[in-house]
C-alpha positions, 0 to 999 in steps of 0.5 A: 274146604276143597279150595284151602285143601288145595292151596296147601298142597300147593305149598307142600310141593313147593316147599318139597322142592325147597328142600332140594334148593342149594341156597335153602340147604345152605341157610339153617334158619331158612332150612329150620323154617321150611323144614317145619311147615313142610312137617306141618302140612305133610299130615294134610296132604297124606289124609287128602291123599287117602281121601281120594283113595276112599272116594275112588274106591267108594265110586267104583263099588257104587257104579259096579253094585249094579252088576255085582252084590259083593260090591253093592255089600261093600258101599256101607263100609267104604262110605264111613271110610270116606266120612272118617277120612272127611272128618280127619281131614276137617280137623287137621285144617282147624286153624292151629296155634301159632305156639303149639310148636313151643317149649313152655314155662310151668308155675305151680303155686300153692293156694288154700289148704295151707301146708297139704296145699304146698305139699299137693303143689310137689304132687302135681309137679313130680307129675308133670316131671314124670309126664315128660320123662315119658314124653322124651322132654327135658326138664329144668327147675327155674325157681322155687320156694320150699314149704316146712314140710318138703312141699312147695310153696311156689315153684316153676319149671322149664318143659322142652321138646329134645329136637324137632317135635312132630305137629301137635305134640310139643309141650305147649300143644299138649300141656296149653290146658293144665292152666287153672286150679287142680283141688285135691281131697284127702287125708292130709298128713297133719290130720290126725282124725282120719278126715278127708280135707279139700285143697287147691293148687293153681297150675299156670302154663306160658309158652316158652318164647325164649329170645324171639324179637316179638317180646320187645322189653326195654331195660328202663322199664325194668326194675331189678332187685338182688337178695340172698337166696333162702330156703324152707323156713327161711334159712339162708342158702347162700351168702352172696346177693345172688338172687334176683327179683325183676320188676316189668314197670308198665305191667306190674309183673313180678318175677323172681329166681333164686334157684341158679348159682350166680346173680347173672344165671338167675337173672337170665332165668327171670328174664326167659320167664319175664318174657313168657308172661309178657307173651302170655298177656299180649295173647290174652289181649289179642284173643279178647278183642277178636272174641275167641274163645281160648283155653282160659287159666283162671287167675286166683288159686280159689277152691270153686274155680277149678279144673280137675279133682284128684279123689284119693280115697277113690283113686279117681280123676276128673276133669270138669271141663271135658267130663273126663273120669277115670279111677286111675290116680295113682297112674296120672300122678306117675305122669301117664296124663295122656288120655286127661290131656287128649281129652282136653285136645279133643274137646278144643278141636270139636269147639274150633270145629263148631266156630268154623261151621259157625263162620261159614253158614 
């Protein structure tokens, strides 16, 4: 640890000195990149910084307990410190993300439940609108299909971080773990019984690669379709063919938008979706043939193949990959999903950890 410890401080004070250089002020690309892993290494350097504090202070209690009880009274406390310190500093250098400073791409699909399906699926988003109005994001609906009863059917959202987001908490750091299927139990409202029904909704989360040159697609590959636009229970919304359905030929990916005004605004919009898949599926690949262990969304929205559990007759919570329960509903579906998402956090970085204690015997 000590060997890659140092070689980021190294790189942190050779891109502080960068940051002084004229021709790096100069270039805002250079200036952008730089700027961003000097962000990125400052919480190393500042935890290695308050490490050696710990460490000083530890030595100096140990060697004067000797001479003086009041310090020898003091080691126990200052060595959990250097354990916390140890701790903090071990996870901040678990390999990150590449992504994690993302924006991403949200899709929502109703699954079984029928219409109280379709109806869960506007929950979850009005959660996730609501999550990242108190998170400072902006917020963009690409697409949706409505249902009869003011649901949706399908529905995708563009989340954004406003400027340059601290490490670890931009969009795709923080929501990277909704993907997969959230079920829900309660009393619908077309049931006339009063009986608790379980439905399911599936919650696919992409980062958002935008125009970056990684995620080549050539035109001929691409098969495109334009329709009128249409709305609940298919009444059209439009007379001109404006919306628009892209075919990716080689993969078999299927993207559509109608929500935008124009043919060329929803063609634009199925592209940035388009290429988020396709990033997607190339991560995919790449962590399937290294072996590593990735937070994985399940890819059929299916009852037994779920994530989390929205009790309402309990007000009650849970995540069944992390344990996480809390009796707080209704404020997660307001959007305070913090502590669900730092659950989640939490449990990747003790998983990382133990693949790196497992590297290294």
């Amino acid at each position: 640890m000590l060997e890659s410890v140092e070689a980021l401080l190294a790189e942190h004070a050779e891109l502080e000195a960068s940051l002084a250089d004229p021709a790096v002020i100069g270039d805002p690309d250079r200036l952008r990149e730089v700027n961003r892993r000097y962000a990125e290494l400052t919480p190393v350097v500042t935890a290695q910084r308050e490490l050696e504090l710990a460490v000083g202070d530890l030595e100096a209690a140990r060697e004067l307990a000797t001479e003086d009880a009041a310090f020898a009274a003091e080691v126990p406390a200052l060595e959990e410190s250097v354990a916390a310190g140890e701790d903090r500093l071990r996870r901040l250098l678990i390999p990150r993300d590449p992504d994690d400073d993302r924006d991403v791409i949200l899709e929502i699909k109703a699954g079984e439940g029928g219409e109280e399906s379709a109806l869960f699926a506007g929950d979850l988003l009005r959660m996730y609108l609501r999550h990242a109005e108190k998170r400072g994001w902006s917020t963009r609906l690409l697409d949706a299909t409505e249902s009869d009863l003011g649901g949706y059917k399908d529905v995708r959202v563009a989340i954004g971080a406003k400027g340059a987001a601290e490490p670890g908490t931009a969009p795709w750091a923080r929501l990277k773990y909704e993907g997969g299927v959230h079920r829900v139990q309660r009393v619908p409202v077309t049931e006339s019984q009063g009986r608790i029904h379980t439905s399911a909704a599936g919650v696919w989360v992409m980062p958002d690669v935008g125009d970056v040159v990684e995620v080549e697609i050539d035109p001929n590959d691409l098969k495109i379709d334009v329709y009128r636009s249409s709305g609940p229970g298919g009444q059209s919304v439009n007379t001109t063919d404006s919306a628009v359905r892209i075919t990716h030929l080689p993969t078999g990916v299927v993207v559509s938008c109608q929500n935008e005004k124009s043919q060329l605004q929803n063609k634009e919009s199925a592209m940035r979706v388009l290429r988020a898949r396709l990033h997607q599926m190339a991560m995919d690949e790449a962590a399937a043939e290294a072996k590593e262990a990735r937070a994985s969304q399940v890819r059929t929205v299916d009852r037994s193949e779920r994530i989390r559990t929205y009790n309402f007759p309990e007000n009650r919570i849970s995540d069944h990959r992390t344990g996480f329960k809390a009796n707080r509903l209704d404020a997660v579906l307001d959007g305070d999903l913090d502590a669900v998402v730092d659950s989640a956090v939490q449990a990747d970085e003790e998983a990382r950890l133990a693949a790196l204690a497992g590297d290294g015997e």
